[in-house]
Backbone of each chain as ProteinMPNN parsed JSONL, in Angstrom:
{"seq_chain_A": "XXXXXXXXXXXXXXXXXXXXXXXXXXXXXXXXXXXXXXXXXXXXXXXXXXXXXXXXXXXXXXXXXXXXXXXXXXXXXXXXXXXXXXXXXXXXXXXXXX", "coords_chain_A": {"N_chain_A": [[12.083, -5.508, 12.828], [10.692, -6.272, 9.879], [7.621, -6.476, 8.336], [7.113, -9.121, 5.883], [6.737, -10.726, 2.479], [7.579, -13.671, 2.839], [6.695, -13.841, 4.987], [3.796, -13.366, 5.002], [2.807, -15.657, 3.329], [3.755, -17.593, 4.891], [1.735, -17.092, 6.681], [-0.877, -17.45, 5.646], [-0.175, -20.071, 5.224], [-0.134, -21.195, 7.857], [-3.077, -20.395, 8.548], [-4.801, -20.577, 7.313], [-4.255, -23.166, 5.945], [-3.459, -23.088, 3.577], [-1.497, -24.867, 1.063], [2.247, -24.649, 0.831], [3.252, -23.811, -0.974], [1.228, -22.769, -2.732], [0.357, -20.783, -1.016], [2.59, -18.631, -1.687], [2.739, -18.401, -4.48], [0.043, -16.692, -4.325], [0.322, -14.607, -2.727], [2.528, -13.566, -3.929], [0.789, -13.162, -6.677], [-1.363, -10.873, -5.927], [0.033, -8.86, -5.193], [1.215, -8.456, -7.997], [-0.86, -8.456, -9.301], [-2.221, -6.161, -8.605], [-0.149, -4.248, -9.034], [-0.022, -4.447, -12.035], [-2.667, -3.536, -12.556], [-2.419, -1.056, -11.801], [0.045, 0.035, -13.628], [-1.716, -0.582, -16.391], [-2.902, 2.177, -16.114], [-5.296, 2.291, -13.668], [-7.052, 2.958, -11.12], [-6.579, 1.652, -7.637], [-8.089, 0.315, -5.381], [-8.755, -0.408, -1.975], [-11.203, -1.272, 0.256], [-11.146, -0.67, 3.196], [-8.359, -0.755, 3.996], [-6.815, 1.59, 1.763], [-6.325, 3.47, -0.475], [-4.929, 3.367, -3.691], [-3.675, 5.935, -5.912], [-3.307, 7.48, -8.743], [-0.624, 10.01, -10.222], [0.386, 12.381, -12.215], [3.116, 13.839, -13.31], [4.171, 16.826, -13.572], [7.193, 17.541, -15.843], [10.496, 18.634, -14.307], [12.993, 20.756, -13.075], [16.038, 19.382, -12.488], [18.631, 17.342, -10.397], [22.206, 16.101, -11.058], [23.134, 14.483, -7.937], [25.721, 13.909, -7.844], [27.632, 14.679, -9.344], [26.732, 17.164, -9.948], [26.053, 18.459, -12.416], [23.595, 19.894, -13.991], [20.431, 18.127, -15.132], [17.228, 17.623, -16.318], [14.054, 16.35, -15.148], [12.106, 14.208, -16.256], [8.448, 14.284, -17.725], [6.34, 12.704, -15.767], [4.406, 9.582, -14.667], [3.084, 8.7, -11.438], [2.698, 6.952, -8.492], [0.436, 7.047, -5.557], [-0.491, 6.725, -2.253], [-2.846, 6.68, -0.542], [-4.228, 5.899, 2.977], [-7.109, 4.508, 3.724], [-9.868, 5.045, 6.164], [-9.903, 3.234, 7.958], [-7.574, 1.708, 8.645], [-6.375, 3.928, 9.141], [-6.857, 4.477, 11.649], [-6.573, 2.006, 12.874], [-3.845, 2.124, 13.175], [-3.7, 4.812, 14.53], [-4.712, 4.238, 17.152], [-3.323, 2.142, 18.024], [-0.581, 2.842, 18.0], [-0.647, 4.544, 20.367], [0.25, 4.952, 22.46], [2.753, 4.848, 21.904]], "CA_chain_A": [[11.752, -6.496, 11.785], [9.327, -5.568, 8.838], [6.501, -8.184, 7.497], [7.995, -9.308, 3.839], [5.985, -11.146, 1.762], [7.449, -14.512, 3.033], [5.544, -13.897, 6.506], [2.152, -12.985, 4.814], [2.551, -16.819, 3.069], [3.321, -18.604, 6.144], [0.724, -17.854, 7.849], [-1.653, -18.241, 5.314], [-0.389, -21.41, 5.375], [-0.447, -21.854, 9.3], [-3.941, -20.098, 9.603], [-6.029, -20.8, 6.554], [-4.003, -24.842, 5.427], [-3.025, -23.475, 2.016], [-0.096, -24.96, 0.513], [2.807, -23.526, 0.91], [3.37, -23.28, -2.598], [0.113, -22.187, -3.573], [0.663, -19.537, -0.61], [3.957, -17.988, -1.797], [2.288, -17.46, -5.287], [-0.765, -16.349, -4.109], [0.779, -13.239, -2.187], [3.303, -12.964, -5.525], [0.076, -12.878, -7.36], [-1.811, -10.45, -5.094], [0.949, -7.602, -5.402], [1.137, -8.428, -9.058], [-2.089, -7.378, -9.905], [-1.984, -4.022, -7.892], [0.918, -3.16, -10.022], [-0.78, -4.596, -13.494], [-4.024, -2.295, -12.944], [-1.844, 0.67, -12.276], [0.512, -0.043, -14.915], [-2.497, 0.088, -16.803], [-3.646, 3.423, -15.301], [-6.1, 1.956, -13.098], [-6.911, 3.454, -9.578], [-6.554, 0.826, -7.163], [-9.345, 0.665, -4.067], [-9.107, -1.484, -1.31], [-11.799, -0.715, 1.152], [-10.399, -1.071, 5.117], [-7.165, -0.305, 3.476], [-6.583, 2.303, 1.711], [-6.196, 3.44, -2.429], [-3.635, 3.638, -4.906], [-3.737, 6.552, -6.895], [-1.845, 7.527, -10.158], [-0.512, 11.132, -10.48], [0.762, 13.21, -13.301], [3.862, 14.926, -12.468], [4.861, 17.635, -14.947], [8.664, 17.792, -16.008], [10.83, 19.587, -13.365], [13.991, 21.131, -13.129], [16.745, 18.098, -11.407], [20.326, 17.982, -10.944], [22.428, 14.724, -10.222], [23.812, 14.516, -7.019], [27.074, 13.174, -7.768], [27.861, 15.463, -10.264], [26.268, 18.578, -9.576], [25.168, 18.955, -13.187], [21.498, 20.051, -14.168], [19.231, 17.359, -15.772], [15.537, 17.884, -16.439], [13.258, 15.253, -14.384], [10.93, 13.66, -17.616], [7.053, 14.223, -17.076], [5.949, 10.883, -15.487], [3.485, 9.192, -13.579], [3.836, 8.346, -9.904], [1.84, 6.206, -7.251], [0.545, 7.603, -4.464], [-0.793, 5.606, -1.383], [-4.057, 7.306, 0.504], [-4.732, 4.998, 3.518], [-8.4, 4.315, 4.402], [-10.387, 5.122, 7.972], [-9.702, 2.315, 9.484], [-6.132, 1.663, 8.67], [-5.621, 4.957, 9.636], [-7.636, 4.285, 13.34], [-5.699, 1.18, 13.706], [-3.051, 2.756, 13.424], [-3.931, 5.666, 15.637], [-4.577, 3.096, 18.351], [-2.128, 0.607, 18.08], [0.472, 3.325, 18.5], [-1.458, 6.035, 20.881], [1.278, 4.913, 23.947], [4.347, 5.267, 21.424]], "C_chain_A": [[10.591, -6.014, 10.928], [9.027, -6.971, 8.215], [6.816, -7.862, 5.732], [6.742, -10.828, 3.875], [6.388, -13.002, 2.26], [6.678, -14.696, 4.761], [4.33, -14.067, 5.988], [2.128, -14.666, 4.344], [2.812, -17.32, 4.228], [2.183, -18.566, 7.336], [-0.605, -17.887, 7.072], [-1.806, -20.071, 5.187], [-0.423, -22.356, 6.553], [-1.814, -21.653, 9.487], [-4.747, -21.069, 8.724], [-5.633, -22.984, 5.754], [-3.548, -24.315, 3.966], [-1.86, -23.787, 1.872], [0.842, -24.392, 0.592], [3.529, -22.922, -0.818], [2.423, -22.448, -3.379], [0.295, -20.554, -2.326], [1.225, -18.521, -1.147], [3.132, -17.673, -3.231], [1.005, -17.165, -5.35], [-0.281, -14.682, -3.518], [1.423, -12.481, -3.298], [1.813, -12.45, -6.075], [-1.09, -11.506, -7.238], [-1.088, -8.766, -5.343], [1.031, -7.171, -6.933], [0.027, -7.32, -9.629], [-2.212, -5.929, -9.3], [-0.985, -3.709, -8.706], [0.284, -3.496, -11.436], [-1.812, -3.161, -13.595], [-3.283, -1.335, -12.399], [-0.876, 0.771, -13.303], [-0.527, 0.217, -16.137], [-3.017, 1.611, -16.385], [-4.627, 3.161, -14.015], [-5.548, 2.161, -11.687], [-7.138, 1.993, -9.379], [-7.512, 0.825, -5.873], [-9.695, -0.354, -3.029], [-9.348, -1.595, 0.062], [-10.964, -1.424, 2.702], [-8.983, -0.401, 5.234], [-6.486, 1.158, 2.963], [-6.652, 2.18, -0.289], [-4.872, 3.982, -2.94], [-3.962, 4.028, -6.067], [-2.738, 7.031, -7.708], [-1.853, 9.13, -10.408], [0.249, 11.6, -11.319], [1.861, 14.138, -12.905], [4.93, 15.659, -13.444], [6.702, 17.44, -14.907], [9.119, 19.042, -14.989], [12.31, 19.405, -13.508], [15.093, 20.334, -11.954], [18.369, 18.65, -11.85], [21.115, 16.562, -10.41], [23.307, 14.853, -8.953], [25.151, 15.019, -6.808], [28.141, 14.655, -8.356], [27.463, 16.92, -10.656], [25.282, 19.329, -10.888], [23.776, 19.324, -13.502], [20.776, 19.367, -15.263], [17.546, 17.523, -15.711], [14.923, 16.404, -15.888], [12.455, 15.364, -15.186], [9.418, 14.496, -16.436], [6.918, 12.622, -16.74], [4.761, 10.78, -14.08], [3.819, 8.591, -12.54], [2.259, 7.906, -9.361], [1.603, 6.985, -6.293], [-0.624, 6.353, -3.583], [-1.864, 6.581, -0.803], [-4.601, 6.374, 1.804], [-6.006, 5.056, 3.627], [-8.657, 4.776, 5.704], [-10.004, 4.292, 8.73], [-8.167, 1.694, 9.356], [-5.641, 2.407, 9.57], [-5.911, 5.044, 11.528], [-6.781, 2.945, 13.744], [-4.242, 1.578, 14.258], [-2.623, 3.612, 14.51], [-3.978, 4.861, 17.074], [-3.861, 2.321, 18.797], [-0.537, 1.726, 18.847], [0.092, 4.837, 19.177], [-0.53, 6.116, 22.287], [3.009, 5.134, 23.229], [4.921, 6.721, 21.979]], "O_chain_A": [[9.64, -5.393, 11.403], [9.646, -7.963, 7.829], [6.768, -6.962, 4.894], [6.217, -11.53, 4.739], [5.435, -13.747, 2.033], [6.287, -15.7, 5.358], [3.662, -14.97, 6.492], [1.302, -15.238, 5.055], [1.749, -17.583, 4.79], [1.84, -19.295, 8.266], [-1.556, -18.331, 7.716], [-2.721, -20.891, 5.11], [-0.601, -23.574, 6.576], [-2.299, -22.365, 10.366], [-5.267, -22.101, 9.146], [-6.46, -23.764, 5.283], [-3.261, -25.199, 3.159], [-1.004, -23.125, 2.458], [0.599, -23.196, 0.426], [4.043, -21.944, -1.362], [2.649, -21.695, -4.326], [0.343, -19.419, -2.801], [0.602, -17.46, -1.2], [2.754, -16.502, -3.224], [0.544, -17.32, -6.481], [-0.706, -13.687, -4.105], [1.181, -11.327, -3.651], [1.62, -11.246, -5.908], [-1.648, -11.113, -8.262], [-1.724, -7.749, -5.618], [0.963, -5.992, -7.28], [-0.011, -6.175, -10.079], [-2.269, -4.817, -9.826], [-1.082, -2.562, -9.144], [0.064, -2.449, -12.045], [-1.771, -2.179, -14.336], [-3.861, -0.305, -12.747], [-1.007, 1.793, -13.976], [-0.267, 1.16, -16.885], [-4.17, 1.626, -16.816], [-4.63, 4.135, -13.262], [-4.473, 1.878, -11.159], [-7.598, 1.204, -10.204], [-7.411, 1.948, -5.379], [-10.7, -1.06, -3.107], [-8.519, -1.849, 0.935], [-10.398, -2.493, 2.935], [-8.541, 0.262, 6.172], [-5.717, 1.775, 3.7], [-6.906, 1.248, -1.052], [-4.078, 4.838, -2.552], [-4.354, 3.356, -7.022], [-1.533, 7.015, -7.456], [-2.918, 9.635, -10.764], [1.307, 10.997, -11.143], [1.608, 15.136, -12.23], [6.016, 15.297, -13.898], [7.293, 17.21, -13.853], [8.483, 20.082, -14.815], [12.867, 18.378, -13.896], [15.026, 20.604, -10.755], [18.964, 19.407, -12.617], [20.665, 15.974, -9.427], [24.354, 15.47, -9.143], [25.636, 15.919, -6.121], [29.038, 15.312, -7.826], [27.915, 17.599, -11.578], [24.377, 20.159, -10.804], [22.884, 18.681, -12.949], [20.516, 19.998, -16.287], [16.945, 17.464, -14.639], [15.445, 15.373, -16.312], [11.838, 16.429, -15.215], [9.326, 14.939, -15.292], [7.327, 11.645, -17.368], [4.45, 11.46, -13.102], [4.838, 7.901, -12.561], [1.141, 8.321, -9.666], [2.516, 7.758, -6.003], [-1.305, 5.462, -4.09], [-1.263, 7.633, -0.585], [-5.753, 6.032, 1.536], [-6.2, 6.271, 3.636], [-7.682, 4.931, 6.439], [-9.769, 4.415, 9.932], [-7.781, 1.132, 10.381], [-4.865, 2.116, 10.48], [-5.21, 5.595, 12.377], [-6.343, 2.854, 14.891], [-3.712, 1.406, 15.355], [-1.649, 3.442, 15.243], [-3.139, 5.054, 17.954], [-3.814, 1.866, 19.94], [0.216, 1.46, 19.784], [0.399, 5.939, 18.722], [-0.548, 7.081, 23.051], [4.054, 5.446, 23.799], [6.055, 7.092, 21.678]]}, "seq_chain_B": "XXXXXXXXXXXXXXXXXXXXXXXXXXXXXXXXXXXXXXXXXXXXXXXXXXXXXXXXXXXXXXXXXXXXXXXXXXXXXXXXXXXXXXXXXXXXXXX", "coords_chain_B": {"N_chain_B": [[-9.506, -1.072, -10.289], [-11.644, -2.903, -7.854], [-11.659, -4.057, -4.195], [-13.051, -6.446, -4.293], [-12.786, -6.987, -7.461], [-10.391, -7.432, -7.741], [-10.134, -10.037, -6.195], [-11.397, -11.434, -7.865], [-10.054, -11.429, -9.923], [-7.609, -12.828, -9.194], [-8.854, -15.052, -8.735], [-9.357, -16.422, -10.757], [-6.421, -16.572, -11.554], [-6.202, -18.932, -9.997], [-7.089, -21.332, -10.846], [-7.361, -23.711, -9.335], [-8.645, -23.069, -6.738], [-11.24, -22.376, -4.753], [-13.194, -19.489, -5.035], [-14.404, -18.185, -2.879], [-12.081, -19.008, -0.67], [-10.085, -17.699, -1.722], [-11.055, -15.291, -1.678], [-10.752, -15.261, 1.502], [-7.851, -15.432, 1.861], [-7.284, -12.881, 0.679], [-7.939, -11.626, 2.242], [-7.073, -11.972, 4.574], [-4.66, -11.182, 4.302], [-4.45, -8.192, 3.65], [-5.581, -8.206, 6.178], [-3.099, -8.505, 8.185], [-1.395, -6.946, 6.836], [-2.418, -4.197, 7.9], [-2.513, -4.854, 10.494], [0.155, -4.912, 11.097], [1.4, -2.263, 10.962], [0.039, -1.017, 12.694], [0.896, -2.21, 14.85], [3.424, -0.565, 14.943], [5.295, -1.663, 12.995], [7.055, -1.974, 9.92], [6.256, -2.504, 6.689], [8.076, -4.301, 4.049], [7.559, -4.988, 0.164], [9.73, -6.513, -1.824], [10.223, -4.71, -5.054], [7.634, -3.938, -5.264], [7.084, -1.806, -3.352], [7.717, -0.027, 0.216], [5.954, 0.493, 3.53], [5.431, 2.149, 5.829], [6.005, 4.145, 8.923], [4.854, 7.835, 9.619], [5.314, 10.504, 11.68], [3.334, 12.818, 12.9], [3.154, 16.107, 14.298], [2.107, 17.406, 17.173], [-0.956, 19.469, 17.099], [-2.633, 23.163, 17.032], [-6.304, 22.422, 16.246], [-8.549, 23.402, 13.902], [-12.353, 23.889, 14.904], [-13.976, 23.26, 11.877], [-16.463, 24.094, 11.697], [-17.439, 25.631, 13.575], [-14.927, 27.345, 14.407], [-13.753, 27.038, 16.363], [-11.171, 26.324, 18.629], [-9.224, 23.232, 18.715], [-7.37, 20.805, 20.527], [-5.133, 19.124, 19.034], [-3.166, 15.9, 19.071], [-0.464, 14.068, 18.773], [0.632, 12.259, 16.085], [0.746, 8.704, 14.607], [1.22, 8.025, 10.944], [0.573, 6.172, 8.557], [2.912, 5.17, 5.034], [3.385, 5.158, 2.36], [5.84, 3.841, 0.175], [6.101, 3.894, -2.682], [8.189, 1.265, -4.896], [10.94, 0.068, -7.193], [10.56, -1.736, -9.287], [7.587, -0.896, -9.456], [7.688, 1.735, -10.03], [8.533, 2.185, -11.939], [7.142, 0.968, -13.827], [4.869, 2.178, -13.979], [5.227, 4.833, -14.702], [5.5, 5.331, -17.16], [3.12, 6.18, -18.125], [1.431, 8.569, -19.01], [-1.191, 9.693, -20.082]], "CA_chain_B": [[-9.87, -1.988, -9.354], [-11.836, -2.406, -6.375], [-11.141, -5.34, -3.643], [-13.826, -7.533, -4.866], [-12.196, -7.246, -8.947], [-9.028, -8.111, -7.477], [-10.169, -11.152, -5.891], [-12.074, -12.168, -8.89], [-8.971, -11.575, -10.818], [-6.803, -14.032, -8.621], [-9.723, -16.498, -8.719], [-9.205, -17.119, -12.423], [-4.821, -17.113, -11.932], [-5.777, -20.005, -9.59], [-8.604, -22.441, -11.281], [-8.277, -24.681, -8.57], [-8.649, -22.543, -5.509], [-12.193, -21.645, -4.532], [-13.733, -18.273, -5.114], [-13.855, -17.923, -1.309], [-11.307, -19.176, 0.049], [-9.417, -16.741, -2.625], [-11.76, -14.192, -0.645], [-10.295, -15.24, 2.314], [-6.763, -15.33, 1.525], [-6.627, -11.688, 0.037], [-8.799, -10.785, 3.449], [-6.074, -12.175, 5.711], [-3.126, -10.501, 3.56], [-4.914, -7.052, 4.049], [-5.405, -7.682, 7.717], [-1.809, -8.832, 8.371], [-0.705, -5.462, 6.266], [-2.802, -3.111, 8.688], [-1.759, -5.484, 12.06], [1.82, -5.079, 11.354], [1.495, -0.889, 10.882], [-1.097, -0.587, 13.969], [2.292, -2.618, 15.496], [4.811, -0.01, 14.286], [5.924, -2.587, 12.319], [7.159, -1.404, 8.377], [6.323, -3.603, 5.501], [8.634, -4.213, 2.448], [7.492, -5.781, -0.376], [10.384, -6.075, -3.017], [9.56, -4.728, -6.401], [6.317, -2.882, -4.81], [7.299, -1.073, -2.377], [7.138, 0.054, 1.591], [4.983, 0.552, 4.076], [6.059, 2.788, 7.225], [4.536, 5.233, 9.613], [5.462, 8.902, 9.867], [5.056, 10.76, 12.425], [2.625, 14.038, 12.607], [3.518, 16.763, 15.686], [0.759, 17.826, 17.593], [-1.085, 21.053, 16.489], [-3.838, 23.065, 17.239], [-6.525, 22.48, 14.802], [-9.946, 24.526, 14.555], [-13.619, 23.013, 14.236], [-14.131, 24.154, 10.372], [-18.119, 24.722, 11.453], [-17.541, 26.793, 14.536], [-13.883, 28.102, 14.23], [-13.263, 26.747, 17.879], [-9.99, 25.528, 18.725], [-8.747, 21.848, 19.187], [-6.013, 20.697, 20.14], [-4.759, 17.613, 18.54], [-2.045, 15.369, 19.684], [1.019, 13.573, 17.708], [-0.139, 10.761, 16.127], [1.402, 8.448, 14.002], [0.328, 7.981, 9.7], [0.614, 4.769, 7.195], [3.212, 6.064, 4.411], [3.922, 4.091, 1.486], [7.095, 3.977, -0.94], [6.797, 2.924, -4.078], [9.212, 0.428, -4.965], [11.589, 0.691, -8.279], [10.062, -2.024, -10.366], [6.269, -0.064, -9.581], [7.831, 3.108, -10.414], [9.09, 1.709, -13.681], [6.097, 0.574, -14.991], [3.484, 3.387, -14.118], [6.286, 5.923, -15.138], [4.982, 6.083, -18.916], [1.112, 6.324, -18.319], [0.697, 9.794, -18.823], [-2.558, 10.115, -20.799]], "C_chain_B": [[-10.382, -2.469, -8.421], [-11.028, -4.085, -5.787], [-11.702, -6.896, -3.879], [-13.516, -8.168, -6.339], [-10.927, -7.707, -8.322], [-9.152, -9.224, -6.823], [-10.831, -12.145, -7.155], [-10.997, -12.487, -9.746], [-7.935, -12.713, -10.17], [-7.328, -15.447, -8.685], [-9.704, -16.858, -9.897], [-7.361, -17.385, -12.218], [-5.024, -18.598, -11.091], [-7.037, -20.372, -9.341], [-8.977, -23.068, -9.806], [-8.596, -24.432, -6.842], [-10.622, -21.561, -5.605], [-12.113, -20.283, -4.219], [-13.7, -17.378, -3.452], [-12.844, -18.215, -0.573], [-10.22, -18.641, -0.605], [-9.59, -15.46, -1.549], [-10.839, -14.017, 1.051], [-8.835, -14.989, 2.504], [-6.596, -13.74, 1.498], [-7.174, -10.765, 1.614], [-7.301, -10.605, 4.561], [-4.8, -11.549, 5.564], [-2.788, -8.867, 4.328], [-4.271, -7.235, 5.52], [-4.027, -7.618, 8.522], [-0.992, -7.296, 7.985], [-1.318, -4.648, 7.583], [-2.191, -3.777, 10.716], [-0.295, -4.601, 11.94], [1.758, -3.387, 11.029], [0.793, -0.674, 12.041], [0.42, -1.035, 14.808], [3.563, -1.898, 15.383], [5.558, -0.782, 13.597], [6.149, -2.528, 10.428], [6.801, -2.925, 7.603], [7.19, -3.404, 4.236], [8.368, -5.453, 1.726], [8.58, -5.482, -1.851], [9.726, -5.853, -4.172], [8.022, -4.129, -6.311], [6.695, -2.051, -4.245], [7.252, -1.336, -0.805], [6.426, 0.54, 2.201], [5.525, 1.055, 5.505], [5.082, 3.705, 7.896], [5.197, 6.694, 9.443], [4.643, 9.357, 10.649], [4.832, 12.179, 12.643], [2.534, 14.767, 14.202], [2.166, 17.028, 16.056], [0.583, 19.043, 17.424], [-2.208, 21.495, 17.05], [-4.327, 23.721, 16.093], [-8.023, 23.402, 14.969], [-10.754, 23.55, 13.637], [-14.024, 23.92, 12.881], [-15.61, 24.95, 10.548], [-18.246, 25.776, 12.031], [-16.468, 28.092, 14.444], [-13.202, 27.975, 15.532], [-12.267, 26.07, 17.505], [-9.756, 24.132, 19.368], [-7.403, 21.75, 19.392], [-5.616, 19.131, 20.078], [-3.64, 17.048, 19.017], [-1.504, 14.958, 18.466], [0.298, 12.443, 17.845], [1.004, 10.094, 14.897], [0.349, 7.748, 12.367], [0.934, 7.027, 8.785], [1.232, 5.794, 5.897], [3.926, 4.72, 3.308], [4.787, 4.948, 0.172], [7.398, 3.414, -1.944], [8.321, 2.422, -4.418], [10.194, 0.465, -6.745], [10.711, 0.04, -9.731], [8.385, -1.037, -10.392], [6.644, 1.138, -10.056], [7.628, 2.935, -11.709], [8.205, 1.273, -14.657], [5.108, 1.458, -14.897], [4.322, 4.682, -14.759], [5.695, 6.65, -16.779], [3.817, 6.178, -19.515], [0.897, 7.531, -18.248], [-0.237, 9.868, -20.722], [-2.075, 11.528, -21.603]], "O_chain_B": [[-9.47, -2.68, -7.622], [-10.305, -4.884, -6.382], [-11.172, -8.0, -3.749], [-13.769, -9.339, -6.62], [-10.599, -8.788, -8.81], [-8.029, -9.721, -6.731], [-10.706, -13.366, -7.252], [-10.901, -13.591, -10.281], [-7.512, -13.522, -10.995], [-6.743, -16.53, -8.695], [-10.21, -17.971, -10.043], [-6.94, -18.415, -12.744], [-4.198, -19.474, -11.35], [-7.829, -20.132, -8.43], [-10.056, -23.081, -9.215], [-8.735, -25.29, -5.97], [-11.005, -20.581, -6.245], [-11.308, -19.804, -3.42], [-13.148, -16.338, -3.094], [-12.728, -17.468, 0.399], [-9.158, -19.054, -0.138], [-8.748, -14.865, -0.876], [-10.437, -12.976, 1.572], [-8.585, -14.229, 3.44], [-5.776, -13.272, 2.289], [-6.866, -9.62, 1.946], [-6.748, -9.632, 5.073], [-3.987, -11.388, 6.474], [-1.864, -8.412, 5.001], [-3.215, -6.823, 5.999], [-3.858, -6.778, 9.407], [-0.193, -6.707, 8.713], [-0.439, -4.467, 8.426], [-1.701, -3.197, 11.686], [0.105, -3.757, 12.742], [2.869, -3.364, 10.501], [1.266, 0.37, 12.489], [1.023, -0.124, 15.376], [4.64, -2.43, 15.653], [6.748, -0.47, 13.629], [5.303, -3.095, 9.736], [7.061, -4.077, 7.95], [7.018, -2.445, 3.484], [8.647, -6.586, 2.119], [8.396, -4.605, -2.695], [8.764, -6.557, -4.481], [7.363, -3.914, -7.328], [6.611, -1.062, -4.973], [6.896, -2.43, -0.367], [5.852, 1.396, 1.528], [6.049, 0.225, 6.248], [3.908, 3.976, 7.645], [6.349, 6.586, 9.022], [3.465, 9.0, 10.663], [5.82, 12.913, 12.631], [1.995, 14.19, 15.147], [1.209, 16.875, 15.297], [1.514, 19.845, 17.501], [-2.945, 20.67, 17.589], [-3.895, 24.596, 15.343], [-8.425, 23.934, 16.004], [-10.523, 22.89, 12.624], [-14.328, 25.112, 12.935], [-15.965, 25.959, 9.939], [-18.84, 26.761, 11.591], [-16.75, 29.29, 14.412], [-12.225, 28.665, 15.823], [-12.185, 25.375, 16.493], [-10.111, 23.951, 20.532], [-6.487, 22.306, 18.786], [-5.788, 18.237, 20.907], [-2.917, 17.906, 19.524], [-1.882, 15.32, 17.352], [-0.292, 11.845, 18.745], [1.894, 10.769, 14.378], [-0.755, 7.208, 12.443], [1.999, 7.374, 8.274], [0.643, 6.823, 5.566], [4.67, 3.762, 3.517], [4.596, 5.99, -0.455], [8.367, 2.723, -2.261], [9.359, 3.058, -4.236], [9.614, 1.277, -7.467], [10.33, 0.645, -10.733], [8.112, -0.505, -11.468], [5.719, 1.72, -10.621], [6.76, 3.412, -12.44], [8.344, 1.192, -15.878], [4.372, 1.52, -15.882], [3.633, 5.504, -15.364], [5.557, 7.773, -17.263], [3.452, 6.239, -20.688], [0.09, 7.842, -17.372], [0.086, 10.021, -21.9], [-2.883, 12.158, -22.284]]}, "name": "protein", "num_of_chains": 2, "seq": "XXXXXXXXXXXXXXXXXXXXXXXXXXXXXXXXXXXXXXXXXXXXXXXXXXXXXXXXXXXXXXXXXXXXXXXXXXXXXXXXXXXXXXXXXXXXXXXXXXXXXXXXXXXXXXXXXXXXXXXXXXXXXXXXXXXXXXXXXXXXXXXXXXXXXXXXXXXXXXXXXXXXXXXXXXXXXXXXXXXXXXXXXXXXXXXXX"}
């Protein structure tokens, strides 16, 4: 099972009493903005967590699957995810018996 | 952005929700995100992306100061997948 965005609202609204309406677009709103300020360009930084940086990724030589032909992959910008220390230690811990 | 502008920024989409308890909200979101990966547990958020672990073999690594050898174990690493609509909109920010 993977935590989806209607888990993270219910239990703000079991732990903390918010609404469950005001929950559900509170989490919407939450994700939003992390994609707004990188849509803008804007690094993203969210200490415990980890950052969301924006990379430059020159035009490269592609081909489509299906079709075998050869298409050029545009220049474009791409997300990248860096976790934080302590993400990365919970992590390490949580699954050190896997 | 840091985590403190992004709570400030939610505290204006919602007038009537205190400044802290905004604080708190975006705290508990976080912690819930890093629980559920410490849990092997993936996150998908549609239209953002996912959130999985991958899994790094064990190697041996050397102390950079001395040049002595370690040897590290298999551990497991937080790996996120941008999602189509996030692609789609950072896609045409090249400066």
């Amino acid at each position: 099972m993977a935590l989806t965005k209607a888990d993270i609202a219910e239990r703000l609204f079991t732990k903390y009493g918010v609404s469950k309406r005001d929950a559900k677009l509170i989490v919407e709103a939450f994700f939003e903005e992390i994609r707004s300020a990188l849509e803008a360009g804007e690094q993203v930084k969210l200490s415990g967590f980890g950052n969301f940086d924006l990379r430059v990724k020159n035009e490269r030589p592609g081909r489509n699957p299906k079709t075998g032909e050869d298409i050029p992959i545009s220049a474009r910008c791409v997300v990248t995810f860096r976790p934080g220390q302590k993400l990365k230690s919970r992590v390490e811990e949580g699954t050190s018996k896997l | 952005m840091t985590k403190s502008e992004l709570i400030e920024k939610m505290a204006t989409d919602f007038p009537h929700i205190q400044v802290k308890d905004m604080e708190s909200s975006v705290k508990e979101i976080l912690e819930q995100m890093v629980h559920s990966l410490a849990s092997n547990e993936r996150i998908e958020i549609r239209g953002f992306g996912s959130f999985s672990l991958h899994y790094r073999a064990p190697r041996i690594g050397r102390n950079p100061k001395t040049g002595e050898r370690v040897d590290l174990d298999g551990k497991y690493v937080p790996h996120f997948k941008p999602g189509k609509e996030l692609r789609d909109r950072v896609k045409d920010n090249i400066r």
